[in-house]
C-alpha positions in Angstrom: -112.0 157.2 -16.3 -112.3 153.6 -15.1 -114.6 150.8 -17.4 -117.5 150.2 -15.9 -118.3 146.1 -15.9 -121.7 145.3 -14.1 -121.1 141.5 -13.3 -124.5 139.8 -12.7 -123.5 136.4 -10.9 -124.0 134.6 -7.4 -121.8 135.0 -4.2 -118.9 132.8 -3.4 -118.6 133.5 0.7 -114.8 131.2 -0.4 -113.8 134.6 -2.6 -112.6 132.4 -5.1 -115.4 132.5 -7.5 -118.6 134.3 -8.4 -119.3 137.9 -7.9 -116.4 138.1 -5.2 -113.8 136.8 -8.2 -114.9 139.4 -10.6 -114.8 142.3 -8.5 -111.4 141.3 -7.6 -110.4 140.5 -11.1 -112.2 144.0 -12.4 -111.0 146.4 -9.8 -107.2 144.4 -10.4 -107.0 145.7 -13.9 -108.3 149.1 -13.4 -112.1 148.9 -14.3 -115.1 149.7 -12.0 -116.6 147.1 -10.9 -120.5 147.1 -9.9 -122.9 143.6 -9.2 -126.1 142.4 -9.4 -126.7 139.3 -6.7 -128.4 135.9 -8.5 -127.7 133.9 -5.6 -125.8 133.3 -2.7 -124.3 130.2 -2.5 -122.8 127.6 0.6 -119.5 126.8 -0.8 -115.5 126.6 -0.3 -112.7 124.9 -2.1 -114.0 121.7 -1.7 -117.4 122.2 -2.9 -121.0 123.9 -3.2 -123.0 122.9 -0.5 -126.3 125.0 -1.2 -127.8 127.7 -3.3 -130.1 130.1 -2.1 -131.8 132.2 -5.4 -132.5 135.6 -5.3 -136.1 136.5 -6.3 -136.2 137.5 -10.4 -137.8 140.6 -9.6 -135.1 142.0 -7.0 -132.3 140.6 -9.2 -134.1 142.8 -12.0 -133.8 145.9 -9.8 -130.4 146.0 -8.6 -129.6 145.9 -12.2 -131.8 148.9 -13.2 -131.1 150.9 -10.4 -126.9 150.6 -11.6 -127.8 150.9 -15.5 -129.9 153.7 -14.5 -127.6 155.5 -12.4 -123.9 155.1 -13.1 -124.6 152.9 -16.6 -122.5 150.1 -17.5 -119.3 149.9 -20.4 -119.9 145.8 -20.3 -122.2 143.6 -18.7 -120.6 140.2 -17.7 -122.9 137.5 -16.6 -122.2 134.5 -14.6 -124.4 132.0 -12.2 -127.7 133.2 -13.5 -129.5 130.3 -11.8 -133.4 130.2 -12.6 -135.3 130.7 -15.5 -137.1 133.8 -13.9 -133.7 135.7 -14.0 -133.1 134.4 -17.5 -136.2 135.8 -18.6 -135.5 138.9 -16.1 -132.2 139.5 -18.2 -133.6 139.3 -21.3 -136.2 142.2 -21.0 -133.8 144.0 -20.0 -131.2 143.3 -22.6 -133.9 144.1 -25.0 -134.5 147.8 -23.7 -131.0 148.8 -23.6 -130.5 151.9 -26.0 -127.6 151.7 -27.0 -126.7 148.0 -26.6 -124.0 147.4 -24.1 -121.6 144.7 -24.7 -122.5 141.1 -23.2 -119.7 138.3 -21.9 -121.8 135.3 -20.7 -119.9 132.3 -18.3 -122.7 130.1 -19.3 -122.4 128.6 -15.3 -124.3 125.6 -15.9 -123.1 122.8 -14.0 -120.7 123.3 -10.7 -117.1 120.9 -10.9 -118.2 119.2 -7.6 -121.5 118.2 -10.0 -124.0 120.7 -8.7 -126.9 121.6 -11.1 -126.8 125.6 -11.1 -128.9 126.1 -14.0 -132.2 123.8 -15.0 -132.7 122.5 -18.5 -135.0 125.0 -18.7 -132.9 127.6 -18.0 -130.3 126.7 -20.6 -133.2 126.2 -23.2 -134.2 130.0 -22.1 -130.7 130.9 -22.5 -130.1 129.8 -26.1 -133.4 131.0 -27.2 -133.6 134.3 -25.7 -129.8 135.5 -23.7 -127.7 134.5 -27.2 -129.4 136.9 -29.9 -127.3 139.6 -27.4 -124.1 137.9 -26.9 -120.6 139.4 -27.5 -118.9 136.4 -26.0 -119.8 133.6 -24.7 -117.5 131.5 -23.0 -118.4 128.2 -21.9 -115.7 125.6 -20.7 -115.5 121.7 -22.4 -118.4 120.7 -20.4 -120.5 123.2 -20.8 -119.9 124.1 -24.9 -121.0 120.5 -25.1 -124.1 120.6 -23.2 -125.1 124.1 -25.3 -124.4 122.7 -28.5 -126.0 119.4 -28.3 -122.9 117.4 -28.7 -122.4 114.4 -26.7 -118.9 115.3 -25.6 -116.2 118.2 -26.4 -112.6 116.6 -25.7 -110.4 117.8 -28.1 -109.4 120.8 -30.7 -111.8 119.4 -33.2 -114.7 118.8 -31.4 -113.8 122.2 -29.4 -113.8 123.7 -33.3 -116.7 121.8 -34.2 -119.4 122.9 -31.2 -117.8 126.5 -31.4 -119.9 126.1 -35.1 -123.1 124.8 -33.8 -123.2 127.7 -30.7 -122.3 130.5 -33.3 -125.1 129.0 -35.6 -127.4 129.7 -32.4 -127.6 133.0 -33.8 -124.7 134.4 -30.9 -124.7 138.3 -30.9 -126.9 138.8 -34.4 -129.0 141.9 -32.3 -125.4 143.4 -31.6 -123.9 143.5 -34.9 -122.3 140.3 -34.2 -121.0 137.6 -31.9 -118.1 134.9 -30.7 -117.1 131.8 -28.7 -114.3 131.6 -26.4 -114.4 127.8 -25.5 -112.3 127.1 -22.7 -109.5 124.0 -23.0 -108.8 124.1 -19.4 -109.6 120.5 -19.1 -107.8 118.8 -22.3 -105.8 115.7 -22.2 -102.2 117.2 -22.7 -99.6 119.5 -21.5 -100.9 122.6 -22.7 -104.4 124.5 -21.9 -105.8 125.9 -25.3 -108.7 128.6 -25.3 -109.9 128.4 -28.6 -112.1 132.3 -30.2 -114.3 132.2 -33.2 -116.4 134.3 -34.6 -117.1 135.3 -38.1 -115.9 138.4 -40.1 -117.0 139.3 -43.3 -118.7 135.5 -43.4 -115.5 134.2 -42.9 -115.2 131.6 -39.8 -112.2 132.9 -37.8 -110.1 130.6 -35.5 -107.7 131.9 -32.7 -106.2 129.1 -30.3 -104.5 130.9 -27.3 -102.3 128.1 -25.3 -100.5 127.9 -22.5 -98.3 125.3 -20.1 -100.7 123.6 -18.2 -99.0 123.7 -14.3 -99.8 121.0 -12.1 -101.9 123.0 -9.1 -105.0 122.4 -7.4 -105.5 126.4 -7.1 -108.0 126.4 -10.2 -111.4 127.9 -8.0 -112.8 130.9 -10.3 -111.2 130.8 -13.4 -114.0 130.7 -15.3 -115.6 133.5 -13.6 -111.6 135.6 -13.4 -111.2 134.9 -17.1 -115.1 136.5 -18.2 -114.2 139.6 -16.1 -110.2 140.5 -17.2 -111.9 140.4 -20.9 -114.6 142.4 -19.8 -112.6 145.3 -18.5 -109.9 144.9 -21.7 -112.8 144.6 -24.1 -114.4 147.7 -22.2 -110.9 149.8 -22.8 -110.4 149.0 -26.3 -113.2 148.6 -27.8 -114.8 151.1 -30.8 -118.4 149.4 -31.3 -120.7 146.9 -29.6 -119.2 143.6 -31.3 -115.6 144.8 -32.1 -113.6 141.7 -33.6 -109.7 143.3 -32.8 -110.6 144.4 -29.4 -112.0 140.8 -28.4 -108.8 139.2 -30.3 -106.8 141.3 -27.6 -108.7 141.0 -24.7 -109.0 137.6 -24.7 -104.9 137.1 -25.8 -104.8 139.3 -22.3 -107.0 137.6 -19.9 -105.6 133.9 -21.1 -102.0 135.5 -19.8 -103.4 136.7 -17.0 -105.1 133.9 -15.5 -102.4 131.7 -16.1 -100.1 134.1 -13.9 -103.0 133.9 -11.6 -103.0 130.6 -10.8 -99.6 130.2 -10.7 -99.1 132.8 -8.3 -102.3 131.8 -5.9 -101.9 131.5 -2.3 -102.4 127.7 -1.9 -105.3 129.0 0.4 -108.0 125.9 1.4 -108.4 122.3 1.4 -109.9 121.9 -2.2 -109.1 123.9 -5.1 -107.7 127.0 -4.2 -108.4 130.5 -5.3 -106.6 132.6 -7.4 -104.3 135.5 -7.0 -105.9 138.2 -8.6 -103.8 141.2 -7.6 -100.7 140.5 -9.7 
C-alpha cells in the first residue's frame, strides 16, 4: 500500500512549486498524494504576481473531509498564508488521535520578495504549529527570521539558529522534534542541509552536502525536498518522531533533489522547475 502524505500548501499554476510540486514529487516516489488548497497564487519562473487566500474555514474542511475519509501517513505543510489557517491547523493538529507525523516548509517570504506569511502569522506559527512538529525545514532566510537571529550565512550560524528553533519547543506533543535547515544559498561550492534534533538529550548534528551546479532551474525545491521526506519518512518510519527514519529520509530527499535539478527541463524564463520524475 502506498503512504499517504496530505500536503496542505498554495497552487503554483507554473507546476514548479506548491501543491503542484508535491504531488509530483509524492506520486514520483510511490506515495499517495492528497491536498488541502491555502491559496492560489499568480506566478511563473520569474515571479509571484498575486495571492488569492482561501477562506480558513474551507481550508479546514478539505482537510477534515481527507483525514476523515482516507486518513493521512504524514501531513506536509507548505504556504499556509494567513493567520486564520494557522490557527485552523492547529485545532486540528490538536484533535488528531493518534498524532500523525508533521513536515513544515515554513513558506514565509517568496525569493522574488513576496510576503506570504504576516508577522503574525509566523508569531502564530512558533507559538501554536511547533509543539507538533516532526520537521521543520526552513531555508537560510527563513531559519533566521524564526529564530530571531539577524542573519544565518554559514555552518555556524546554520548550527547556532538550528538551537534556538529546537529550544521553541519543536515536536515536544509528538514525542519529539528536528530542524532540517536548508544551505541551498551558502557562499561556496557545495550545498549543505544541515538535521538536528536531540536524542537521549544529546544535540545531534547531520550535514548532508552536495556539489552545488550552476543552473537557474531551482523553482520548488523547498516545497520537492518537504514532500520526498514525507513519503520516505512515511515508509520507514516505526513511531510519530522516529530519529533513524528522518536520518534516512532526509539523506534520500537531499540526493534526490539534487538529481532533480540537474536533470530539469530548462522550462521558463526565470527559474526553472524541476524534474521530478527521475
Amino acid at each position: 500500500m502506498p503512504s499517504r502524505i496530505l500536503t496542505v500548501a498554495g497552487s503554483d499554476p507554473s507546476g514548479g512549486a506548491g501543491i503542484q510540486a508535491d504531488i509530483k514529487t509524492i506520486m514520483a516516489l510511490g506515495g499517495y498524494a492528497m491536498s488541502a488548497v491555502t491559496a492560489v497564487t499568480v506566478q511563473d519562473t520569474l515571479k509571484i504576481y498575486d495571492v488569492i487566500p482561501i477562506d480558513s474555514v474551507q481550508v479546514a474542511a478539505q482537510i477534515n473531509c481527507v483525514l476523515n475519509d482516507i486518513g493521512a501517513d504524514v501531513i506536509k505543510t507548505g504556504m499556509l498564508h494567513s493567520t486564520g489557517v494557522v490557527s485552523a491547523l492547529f485545532d486540528i493538529l490538536r484533535s488528531l488521535k493518534p498524532p500523525i507525523p508533521l513536515i513544515v516548509d515554513p513558506v514565509i517570504l517568496s525569493t522574488s520578495g513576496h510576503a506570504l506569511l504576516c508577522e503574525e502569522g509566523v508569531n502564530l506559527l512558533i507559538e501554536k504549529i511547533f509543539p507538533f512538529i516532526t520537521l521543520l525545514t526552513p531555508n537560510l532566510a527563513e531559519a533566521a527570521a524564526l529564530s530571531g537571529m539577524k542573519v544565518v550565512a554559514d555552518l555556524q550560524q546554520m548550527e547556532e539558529a538550528g538551537k534556538i528553533l529546537l529550544s521553541q519547543g519543536l515536536g515536544q506533543k509528538n514525542g519529539g522534534g528536528a530542524v532540517l535547515i536548508k544551505g541551498g544559498h551558502l557562499v561556496g561550492e557545495d550545498v549543505s542541509d544541515m538535521l538536528l534534533f536531540y536524542k537521549k538529550d544529546r544535540l545531534q548534528k547531520y550535514l548532508f552536502s552536495s556539489q552545488k551546479q550552476n543552473t537557474r532551474n531551482t523553482h520548488g525545491t523547498g516545497c520537492s525536498l518537504a514532500s520526498a521526506i514525507a513519503v520516505k519518512y512515511a515508509d520507514l518510519r516505526q513511531s510519530v518522531f522516529d530519529p533513524n527514519a528522518l536520518f534516512k529520509a532526509v539523506e534520500f530527499a537531499h540526493h534526490y533533489v539534487a538529481k532533480a535539478i540537474e536533470t530539469a527541463p530548462n522550462f521558463g524564463k526565470g527559474k526553472g522547475p524541476l524534474n521530478h520524475i527521475l
